[in-house]
Backbone as CSV, one residue per row, in Angstrom:
resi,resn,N_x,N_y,N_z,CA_x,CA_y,CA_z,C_x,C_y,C_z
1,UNK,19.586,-3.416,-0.339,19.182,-4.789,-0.030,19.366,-5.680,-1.255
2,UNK,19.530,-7.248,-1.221,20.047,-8.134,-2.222,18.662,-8.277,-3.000
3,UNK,19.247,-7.928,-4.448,17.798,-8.660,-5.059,17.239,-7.585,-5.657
4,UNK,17.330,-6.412,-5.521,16.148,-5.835,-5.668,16.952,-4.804,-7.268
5,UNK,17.856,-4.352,-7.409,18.293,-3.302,-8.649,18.108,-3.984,-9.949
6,UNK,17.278,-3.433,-10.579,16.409,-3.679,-12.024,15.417,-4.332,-12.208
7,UNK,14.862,-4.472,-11.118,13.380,-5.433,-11.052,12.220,-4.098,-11.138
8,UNK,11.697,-4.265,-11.804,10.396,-3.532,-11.399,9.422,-3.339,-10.645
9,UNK,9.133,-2.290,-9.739,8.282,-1.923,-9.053,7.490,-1.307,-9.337
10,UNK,5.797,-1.881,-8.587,4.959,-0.824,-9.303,4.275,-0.357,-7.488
11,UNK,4.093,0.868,-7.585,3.175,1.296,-6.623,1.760,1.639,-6.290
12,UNK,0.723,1.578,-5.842,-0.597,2.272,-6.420,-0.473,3.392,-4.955
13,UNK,-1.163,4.102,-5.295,-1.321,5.613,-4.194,0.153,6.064,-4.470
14,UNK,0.720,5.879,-4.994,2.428,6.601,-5.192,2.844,7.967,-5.004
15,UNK,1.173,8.778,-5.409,1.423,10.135,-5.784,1.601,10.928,-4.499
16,UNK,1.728,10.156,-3.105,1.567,10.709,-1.622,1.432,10.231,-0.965
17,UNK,1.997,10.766,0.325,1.895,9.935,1.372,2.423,8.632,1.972
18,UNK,2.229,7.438,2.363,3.181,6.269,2.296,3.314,6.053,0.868
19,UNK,2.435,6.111,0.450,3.461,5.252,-0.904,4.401,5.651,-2.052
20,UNK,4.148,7.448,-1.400,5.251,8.312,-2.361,6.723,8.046,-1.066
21,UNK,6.375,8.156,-0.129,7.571,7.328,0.487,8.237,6.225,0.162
22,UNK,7.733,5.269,-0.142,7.727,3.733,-0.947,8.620,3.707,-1.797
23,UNK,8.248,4.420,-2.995,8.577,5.001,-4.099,9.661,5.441,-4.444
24,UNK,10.071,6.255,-3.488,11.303,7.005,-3.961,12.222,6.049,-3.180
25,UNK,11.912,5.335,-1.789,13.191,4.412,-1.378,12.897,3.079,-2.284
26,UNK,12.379,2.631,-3.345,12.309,1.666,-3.920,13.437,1.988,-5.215
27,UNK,13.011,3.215,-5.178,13.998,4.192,-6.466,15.536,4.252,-5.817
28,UNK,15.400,4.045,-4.844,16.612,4.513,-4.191,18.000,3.351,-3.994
29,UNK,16.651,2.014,-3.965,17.478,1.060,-3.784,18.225,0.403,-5.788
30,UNK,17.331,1.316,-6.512,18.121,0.970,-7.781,16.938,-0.034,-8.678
31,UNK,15.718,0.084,-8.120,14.729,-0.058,-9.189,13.732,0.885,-10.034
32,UNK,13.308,0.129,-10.903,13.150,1.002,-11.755,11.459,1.143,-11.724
33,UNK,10.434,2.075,-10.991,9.289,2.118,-10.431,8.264,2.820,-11.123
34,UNK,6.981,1.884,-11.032,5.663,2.077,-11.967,4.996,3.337,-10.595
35,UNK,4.587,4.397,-11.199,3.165,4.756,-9.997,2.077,4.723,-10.447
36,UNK,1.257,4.471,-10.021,-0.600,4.363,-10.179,-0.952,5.525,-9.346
37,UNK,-1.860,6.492,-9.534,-2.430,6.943,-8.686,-3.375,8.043,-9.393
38,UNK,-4.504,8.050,-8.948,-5.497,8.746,-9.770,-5.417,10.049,-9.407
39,UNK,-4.397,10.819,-9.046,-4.174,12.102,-9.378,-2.635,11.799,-10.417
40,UNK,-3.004,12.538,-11.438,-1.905,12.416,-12.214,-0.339,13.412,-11.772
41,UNK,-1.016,14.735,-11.541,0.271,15.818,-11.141,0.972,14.843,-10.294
42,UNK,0.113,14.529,-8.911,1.185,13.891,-7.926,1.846,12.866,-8.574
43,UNK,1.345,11.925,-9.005,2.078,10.879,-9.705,2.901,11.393,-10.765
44,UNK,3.047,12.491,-11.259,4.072,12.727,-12.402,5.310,13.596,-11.352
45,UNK,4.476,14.230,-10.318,5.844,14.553,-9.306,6.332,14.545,-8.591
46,UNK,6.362,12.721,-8.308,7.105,11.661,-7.415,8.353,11.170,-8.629
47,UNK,7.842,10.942,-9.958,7.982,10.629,-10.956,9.301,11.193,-11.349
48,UNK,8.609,12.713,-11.392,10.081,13.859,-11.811,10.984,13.179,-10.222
49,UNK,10.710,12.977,-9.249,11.555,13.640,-8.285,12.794,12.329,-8.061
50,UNK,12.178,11.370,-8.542,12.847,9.886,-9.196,13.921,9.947,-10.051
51,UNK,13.762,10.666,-10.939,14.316,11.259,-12.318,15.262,11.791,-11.860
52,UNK,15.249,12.932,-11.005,15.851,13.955,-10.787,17.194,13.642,-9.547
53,UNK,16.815,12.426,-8.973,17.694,12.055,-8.176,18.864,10.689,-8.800
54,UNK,18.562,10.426,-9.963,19.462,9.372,-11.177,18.653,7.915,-11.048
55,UNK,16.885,8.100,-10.927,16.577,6.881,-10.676,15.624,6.532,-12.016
56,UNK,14.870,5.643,-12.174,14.130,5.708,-13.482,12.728,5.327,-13.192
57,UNK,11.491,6.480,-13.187,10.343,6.108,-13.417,8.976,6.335,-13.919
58,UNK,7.958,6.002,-13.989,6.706,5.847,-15.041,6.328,6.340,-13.969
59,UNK,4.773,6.601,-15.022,3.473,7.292,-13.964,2.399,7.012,-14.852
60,UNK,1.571,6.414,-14.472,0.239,6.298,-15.241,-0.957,6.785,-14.355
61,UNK,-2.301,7.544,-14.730,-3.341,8.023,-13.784,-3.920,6.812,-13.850
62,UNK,-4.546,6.365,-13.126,-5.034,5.203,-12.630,-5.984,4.919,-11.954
63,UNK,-7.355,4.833,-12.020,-8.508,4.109,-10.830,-8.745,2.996,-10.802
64,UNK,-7.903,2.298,-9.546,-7.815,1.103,-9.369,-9.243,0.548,-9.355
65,UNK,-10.287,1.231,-9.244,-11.554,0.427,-8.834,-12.186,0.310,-10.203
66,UNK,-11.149,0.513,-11.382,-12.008,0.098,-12.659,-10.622,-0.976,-13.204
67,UNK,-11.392,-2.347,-13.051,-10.142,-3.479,-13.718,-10.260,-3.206,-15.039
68,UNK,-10.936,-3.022,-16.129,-9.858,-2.413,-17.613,-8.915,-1.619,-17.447
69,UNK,-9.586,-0.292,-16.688,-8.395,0.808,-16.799,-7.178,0.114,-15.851
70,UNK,-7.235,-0.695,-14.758,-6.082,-1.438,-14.325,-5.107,-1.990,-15.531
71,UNK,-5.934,-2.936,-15.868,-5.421,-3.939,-16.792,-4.717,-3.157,-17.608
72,UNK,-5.114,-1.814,-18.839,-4.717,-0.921,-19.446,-3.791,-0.217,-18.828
73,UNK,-4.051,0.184,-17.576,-2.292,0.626,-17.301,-1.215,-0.050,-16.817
74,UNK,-1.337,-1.159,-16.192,-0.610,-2.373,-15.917,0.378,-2.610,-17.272
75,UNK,-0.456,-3.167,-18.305,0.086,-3.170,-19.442,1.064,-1.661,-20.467
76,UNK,0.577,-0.736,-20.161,1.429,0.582,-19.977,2.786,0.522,-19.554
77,UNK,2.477,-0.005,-18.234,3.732,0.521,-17.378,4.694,-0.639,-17.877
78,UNK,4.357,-2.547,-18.224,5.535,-2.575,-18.460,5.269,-2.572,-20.014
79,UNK,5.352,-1.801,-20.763,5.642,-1.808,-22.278,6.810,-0.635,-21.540
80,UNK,6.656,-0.292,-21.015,7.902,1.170,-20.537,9.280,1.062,-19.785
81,UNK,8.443,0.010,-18.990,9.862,-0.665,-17.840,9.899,-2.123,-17.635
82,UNK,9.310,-3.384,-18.535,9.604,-4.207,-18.154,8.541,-4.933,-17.411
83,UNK,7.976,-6.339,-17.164,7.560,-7.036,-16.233,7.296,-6.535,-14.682
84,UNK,6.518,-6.126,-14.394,6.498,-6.273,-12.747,6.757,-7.459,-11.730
85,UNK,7.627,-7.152,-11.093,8.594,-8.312,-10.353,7.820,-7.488,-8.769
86,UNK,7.589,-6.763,-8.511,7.498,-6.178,-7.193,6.123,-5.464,-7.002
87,UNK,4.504,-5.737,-6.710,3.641,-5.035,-6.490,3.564,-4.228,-4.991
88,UNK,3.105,-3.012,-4.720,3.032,-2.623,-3.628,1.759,-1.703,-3.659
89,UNK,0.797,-2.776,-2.816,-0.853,-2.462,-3.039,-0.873,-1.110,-1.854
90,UNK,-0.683,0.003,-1.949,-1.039,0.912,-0.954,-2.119,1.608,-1.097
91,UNK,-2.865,2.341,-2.047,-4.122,3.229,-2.271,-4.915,2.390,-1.766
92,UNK,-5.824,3.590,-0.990,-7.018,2.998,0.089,-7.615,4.637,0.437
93,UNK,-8.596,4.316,1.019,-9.505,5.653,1.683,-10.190,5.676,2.582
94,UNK,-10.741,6.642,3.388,-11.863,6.109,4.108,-12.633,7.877,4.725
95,UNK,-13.492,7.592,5.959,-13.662,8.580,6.119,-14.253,7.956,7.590
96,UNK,-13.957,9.515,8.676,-14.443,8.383,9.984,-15.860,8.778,10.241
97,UNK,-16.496,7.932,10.248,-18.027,7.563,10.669,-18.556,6.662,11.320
98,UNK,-19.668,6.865,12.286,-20.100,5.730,12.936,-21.024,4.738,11.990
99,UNK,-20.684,3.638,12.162,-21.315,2.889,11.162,-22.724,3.020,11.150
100,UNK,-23.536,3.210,12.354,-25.107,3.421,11.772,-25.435,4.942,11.390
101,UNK,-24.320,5.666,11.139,-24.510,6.761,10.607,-24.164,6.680,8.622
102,UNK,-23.932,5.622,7.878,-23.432,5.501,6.532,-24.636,4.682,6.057
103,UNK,-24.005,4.852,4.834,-25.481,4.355,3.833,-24.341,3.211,3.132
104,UNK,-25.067,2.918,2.489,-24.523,1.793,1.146,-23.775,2.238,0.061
105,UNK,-24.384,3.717,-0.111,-23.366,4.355,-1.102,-21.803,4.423,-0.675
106,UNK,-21.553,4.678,0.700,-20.632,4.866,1.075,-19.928,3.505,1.312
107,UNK,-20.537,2.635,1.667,-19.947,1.091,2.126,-19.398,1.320,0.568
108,UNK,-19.792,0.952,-0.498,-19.724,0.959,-1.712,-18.598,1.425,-2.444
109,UNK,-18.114,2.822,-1.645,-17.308,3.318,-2.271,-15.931,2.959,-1.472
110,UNK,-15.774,2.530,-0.420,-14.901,2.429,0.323,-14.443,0.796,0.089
111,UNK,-15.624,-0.004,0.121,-14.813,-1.588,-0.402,-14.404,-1.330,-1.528
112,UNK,-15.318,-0.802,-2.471,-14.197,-0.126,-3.932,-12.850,0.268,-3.984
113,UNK,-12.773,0.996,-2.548,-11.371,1.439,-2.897,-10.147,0.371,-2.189
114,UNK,-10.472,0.089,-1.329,-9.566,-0.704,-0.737,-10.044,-1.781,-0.068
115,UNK,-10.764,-2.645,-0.855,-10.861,-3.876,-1.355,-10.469,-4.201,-3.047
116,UNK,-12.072,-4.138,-3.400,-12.260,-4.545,-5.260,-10.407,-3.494,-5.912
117,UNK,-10.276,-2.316,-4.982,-8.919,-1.919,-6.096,-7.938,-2.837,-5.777
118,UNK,-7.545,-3.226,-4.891,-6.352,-4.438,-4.487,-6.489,-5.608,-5.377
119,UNK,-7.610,-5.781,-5.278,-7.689,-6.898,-6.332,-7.767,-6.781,-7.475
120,UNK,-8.509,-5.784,-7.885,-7.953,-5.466,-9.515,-6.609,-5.392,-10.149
121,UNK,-5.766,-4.822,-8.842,-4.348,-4.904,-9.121,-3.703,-5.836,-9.117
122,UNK,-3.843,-6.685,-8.227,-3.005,-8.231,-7.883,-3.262,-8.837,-9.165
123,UNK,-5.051,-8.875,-9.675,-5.255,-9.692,-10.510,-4.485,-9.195,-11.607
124,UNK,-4.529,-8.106,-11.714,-3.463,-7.815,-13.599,-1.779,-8.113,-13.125
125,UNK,-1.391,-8.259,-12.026,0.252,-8.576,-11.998,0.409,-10.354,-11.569
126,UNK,-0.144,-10.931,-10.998,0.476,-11.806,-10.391,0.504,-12.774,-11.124
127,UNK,-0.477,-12.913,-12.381,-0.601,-13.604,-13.221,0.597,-14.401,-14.441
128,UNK,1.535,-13.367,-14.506,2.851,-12.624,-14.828,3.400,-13.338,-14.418
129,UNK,3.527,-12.985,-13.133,4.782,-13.796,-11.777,4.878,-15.014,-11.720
130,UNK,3.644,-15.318,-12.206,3.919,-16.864,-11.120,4.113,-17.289,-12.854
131,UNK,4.010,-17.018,-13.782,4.573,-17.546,-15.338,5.815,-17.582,-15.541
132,UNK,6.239,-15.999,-14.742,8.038,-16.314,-14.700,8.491,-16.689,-13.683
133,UNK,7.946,-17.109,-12.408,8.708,-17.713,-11.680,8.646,-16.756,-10.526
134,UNK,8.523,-15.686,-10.411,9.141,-14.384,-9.308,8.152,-13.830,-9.389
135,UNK,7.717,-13.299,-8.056,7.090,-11.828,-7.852,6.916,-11.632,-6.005
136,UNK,7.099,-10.705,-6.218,6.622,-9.681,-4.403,5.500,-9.368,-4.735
137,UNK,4.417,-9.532,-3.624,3.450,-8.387,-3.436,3.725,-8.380,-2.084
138,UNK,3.595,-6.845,-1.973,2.954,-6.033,-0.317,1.790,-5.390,-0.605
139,UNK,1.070,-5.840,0.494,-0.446,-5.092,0.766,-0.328,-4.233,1.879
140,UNK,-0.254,-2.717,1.213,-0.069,-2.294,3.185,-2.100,-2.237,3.537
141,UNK,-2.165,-2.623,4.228,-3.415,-2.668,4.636,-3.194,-1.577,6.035
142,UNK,-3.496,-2.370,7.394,-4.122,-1.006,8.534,-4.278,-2.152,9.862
143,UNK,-3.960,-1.688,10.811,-3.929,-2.499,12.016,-5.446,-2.196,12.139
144,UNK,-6.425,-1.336,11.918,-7.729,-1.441,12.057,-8.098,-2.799,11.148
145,UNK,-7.693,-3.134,10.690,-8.073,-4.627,9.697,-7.484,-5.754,11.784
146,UNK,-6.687,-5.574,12.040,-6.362,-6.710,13.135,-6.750,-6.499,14.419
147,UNK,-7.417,-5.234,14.893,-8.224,-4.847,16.034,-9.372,-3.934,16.219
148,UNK,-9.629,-3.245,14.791,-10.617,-2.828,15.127,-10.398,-1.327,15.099
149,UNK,-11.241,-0.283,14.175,-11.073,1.270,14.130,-12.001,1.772,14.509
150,UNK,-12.665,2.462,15.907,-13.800,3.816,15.968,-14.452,4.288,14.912
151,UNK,-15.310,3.882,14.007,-15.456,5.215,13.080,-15.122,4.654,11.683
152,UNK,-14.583,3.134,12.035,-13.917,3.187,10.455,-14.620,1.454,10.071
153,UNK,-15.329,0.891,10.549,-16.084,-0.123,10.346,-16.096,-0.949,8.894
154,UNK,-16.615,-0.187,8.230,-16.137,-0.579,6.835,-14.821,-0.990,6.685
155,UNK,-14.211,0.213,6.150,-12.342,0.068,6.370,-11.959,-1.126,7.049
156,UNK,-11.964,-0.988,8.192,-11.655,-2.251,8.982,-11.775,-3.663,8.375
157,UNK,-13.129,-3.674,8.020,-13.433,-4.947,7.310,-12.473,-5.172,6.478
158,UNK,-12.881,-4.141,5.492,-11.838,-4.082,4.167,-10.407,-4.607,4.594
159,UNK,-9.776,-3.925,5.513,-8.324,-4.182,5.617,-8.043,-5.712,6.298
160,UNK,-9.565,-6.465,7.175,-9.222,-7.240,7.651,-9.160,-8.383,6.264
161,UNK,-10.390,-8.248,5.451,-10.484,-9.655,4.449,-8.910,-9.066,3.368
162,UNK,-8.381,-7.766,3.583,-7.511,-8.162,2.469,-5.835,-8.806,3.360
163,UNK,-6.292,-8.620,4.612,-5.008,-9.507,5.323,-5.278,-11.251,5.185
164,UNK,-6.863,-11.383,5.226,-6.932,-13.017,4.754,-6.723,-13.162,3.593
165,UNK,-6.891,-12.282,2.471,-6.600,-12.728,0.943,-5.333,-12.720,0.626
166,UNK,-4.577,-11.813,1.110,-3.041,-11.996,0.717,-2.634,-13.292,1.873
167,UNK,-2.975,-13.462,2.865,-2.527,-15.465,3.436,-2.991,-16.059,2.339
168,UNK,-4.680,-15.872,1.682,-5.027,-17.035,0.837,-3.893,-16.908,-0.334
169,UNK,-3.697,-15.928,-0.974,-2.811,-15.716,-2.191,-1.583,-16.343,-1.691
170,UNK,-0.940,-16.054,-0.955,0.513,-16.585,-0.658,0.640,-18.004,-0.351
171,UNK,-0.246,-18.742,-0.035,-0.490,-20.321,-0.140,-0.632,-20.618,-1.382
172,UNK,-1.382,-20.136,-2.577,-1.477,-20.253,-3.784,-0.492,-20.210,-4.526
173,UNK,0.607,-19.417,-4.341,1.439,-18.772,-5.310,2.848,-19.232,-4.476
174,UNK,2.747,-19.648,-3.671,4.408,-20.218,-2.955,5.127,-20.493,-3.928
175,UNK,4.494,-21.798,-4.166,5.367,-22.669,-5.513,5.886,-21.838,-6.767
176,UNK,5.240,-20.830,-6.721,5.579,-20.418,-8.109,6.668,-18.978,-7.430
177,UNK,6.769,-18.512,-6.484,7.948,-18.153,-6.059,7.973,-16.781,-5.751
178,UNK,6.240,-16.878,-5.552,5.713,-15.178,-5.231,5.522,-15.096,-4.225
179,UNK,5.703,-14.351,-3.416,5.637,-14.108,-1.858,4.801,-13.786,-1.781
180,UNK,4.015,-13.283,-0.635,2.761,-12.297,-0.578,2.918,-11.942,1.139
181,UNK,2.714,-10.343,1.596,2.728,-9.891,2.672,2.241,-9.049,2.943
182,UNK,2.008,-8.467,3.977,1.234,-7.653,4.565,1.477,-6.609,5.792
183,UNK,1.802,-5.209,5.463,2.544,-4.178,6.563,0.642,-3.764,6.901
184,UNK,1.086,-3.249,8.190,-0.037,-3.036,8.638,0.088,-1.345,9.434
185,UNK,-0.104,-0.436,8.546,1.170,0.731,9.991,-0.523,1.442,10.841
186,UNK,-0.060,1.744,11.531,-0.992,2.325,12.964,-0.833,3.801,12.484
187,UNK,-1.523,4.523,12.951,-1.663,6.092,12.860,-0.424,7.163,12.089
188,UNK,-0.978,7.426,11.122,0.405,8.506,10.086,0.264,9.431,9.906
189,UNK,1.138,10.512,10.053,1.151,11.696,9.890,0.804,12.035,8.435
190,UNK,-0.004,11.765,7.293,-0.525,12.012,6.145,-1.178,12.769,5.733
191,UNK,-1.391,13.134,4.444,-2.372,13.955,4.085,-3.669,13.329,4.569
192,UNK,-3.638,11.796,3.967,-5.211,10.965,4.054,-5.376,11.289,5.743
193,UNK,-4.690,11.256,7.079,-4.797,11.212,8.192,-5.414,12.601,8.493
194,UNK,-5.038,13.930,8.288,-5.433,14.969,7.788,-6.538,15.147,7.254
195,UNK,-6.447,14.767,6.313,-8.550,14.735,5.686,-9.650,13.790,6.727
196,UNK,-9.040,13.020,6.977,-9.744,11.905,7.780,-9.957,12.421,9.087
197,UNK,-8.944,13.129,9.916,-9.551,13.712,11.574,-9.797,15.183,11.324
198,UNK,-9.463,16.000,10.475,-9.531,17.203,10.171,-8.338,17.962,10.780
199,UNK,-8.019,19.081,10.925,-7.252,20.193,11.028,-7.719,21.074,12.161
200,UNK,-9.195,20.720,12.638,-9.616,22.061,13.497,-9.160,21.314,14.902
201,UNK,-9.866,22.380,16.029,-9.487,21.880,17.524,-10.028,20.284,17.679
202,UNK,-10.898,19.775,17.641,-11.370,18.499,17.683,-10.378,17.282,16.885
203,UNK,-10.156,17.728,15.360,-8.849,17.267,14.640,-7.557,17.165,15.596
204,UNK,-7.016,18.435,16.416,-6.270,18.541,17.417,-6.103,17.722,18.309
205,UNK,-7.038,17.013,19.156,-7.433,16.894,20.154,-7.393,15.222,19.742
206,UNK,-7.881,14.985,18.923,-7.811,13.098,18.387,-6.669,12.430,17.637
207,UNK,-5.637,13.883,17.409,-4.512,13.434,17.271,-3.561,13.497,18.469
208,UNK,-3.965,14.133,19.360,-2.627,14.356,20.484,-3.054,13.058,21.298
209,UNK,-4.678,12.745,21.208,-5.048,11.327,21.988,-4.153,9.945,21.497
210,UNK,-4.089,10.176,20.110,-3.411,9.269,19.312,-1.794,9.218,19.459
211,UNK,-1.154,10.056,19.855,0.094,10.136,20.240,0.582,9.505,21.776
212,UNK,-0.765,9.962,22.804,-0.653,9.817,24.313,-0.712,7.767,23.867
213,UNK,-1.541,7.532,22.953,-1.732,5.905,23.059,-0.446,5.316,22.392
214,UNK,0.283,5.701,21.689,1.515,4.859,21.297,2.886,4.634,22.186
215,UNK,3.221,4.207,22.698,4.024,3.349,23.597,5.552,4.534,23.045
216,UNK,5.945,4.328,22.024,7.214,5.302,21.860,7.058,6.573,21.642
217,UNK,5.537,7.345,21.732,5.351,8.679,22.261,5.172,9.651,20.770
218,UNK,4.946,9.247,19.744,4.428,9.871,18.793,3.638,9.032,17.740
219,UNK,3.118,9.343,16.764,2.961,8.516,15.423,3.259,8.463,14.360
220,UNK,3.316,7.351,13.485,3.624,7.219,12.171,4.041,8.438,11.847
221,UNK,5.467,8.000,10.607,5.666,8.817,9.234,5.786,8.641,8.010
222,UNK,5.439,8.884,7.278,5.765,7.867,5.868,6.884,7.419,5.634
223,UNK,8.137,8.183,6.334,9.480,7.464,6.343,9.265,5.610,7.415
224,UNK,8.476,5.901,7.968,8.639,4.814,9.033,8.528,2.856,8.179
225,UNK,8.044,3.241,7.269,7.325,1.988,6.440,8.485,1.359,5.087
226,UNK,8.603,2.516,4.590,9.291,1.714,3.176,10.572,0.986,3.140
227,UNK,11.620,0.856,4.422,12.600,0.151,4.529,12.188,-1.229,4.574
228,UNK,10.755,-1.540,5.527,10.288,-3.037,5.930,9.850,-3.419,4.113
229,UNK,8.873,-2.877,3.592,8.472,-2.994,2.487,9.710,-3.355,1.411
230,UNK,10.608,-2.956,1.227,11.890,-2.684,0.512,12.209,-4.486,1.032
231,UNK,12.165,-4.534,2.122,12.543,-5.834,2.961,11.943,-6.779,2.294
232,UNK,10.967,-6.751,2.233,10.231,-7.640,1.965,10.228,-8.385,0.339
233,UNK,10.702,-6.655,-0.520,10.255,-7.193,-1.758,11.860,-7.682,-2.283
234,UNK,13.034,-7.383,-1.686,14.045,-8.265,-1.648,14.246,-9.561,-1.187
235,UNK,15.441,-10.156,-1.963,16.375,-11.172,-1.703,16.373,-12.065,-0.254
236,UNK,16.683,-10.916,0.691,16.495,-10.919,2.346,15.533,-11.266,2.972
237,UNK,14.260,-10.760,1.969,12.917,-11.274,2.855,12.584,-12.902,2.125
238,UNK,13.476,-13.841,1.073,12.655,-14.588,0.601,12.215,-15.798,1.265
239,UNK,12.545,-15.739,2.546,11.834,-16.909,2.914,10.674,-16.788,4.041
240,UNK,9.887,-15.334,3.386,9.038,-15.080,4.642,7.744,-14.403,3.031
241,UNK,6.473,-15.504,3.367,5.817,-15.269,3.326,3.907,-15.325,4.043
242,UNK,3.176,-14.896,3.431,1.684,-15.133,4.598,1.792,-14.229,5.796
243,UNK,2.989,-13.368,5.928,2.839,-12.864,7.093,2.076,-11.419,7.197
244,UNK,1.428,-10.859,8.275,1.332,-9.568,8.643,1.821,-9.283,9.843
245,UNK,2.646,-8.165,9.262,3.390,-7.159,10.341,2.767,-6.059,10.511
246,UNK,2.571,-5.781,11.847,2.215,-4.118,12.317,3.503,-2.999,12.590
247,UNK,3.372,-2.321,11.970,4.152,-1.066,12.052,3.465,-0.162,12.788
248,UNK,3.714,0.403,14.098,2.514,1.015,14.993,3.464,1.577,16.369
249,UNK,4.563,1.726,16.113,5.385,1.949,17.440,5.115,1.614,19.026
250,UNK,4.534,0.068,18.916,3.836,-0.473,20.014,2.759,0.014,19.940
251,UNK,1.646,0.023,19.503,-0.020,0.855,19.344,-0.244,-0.206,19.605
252,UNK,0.016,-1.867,18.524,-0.381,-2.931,18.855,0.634,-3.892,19.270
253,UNK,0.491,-5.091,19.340,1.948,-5.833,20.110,0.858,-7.409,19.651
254,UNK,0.970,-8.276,18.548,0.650,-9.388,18.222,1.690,-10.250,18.401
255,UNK,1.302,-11.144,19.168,2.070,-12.555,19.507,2.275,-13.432,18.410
């Protein structure tokens, strides 16, 4: 795609899952890519696997939900590769529960992660961007942010205020030539999806439900996402910002 070979990309959750998908087709298209992710192995072996295919990239361990250590590795990654031209907010968590079954500790830890970490991140890059003129962000957030998750109440929230903050951000930052967007993907075959319904018969049973509800007859893969993303943080996408897209193989269908 136009636009995108030698700009820097940074990823957060990189070390797996969508955003080690991300990652390596961001690598693929000929940039040169930051990972964040607070497991270091994984993030050093997305890293190698970058390397190893003639692409070039960093890895810093990272907990987005502490803005020094952001700020401190932000500043890391480009003393190594350069300015970040391309953010791609993916690390998030959750766990499924009925909401009058959670405490505060847990609300707590979950806007931490995917809320307050999105923003810790935006806030150490965009600042940058809009000084030089350029920047992408993608927020993949969660179609439970645009209709609503069983079990995931919190989350939901979370994913819904960070689909209004990246509209508010992308009104802010037009002028200065930063886009801001928002993938939204529906049910993924992941590790996090995995920890989250479990593995046993019941795990079984709420994933095959989840397959019977998608319109093209299976769900998400981490391959399914990083071409739109790639889209976005190129040349091709520049005259589209404020938007959220669902990636969901018909799960949802927004007018």
């Amino acid at each position: 795609m136009r636009g995108l070979v030698g700009r820097t990309a940074l990823v957060t959750g990189g070390g797996s899952g969508i955003g080690r998908a991300i990652a390596l087709r961001l690598a693929q298209e000929g940039m040169p890519v930051a990972i964040l992710d607070i497991n270091a192995d994984a993030a050093a072996q997305v890293a190698a696997e970058i390397a190893e295919a003639g692409g070039k990239a960093v890895h810093e361990r990272c907990d987005i939900t502490d803005h020094a250590g952001v700020q401190a590795a932000v500043a890391a990654v480009e003393a190594k590769q350069g300015p970040v031209s391309v953010l791609v907010n993916n690390a998030g968590w959750d766990m499924t529960i009925p909401f009058v079954k959670t405490t505060p500790d847990f609300w707590k830890k979950v806007i931490d992660l995917n809320f307050y970490g999105p923003l810790n991140v935006t806030h150490a890059c965009v600042k940058g961007m809009a000084e030089r003129g350029f920047g992408r962000v993608v927020f993949i957030a969660s179609d439970a942010g645009r209709v609503g998750s069983s079990g995931e109440a919190v989350y939901s929230g979370c994913k819904g205020g960070t689909i209004a903050f990246a509209k508010t951000l992308a009104r802010e930052l037009a002028r200065k030539n930063v886009l801001v967007n928002t993938v939204c993907p529906g049910p993924t075959n992941t590790p996090a999806m995995t920890a989250l319904v479990g593995n046993d018969d019941n795990g079984k049973k709420i994933m095959d439900a989840m397959v019977r509800a998608v319109p093209v007859g299976r769900i998400g893969e981490p391959d399914d996402y990083p071409g739109l993303v790639a889209f976005l943080a190129s040349d091709d996408g520049a005259f589209l910002t404020g938007q959220t897209i669902s990636v969901s193989g018909g799960l949802t269908m927004h007018g």
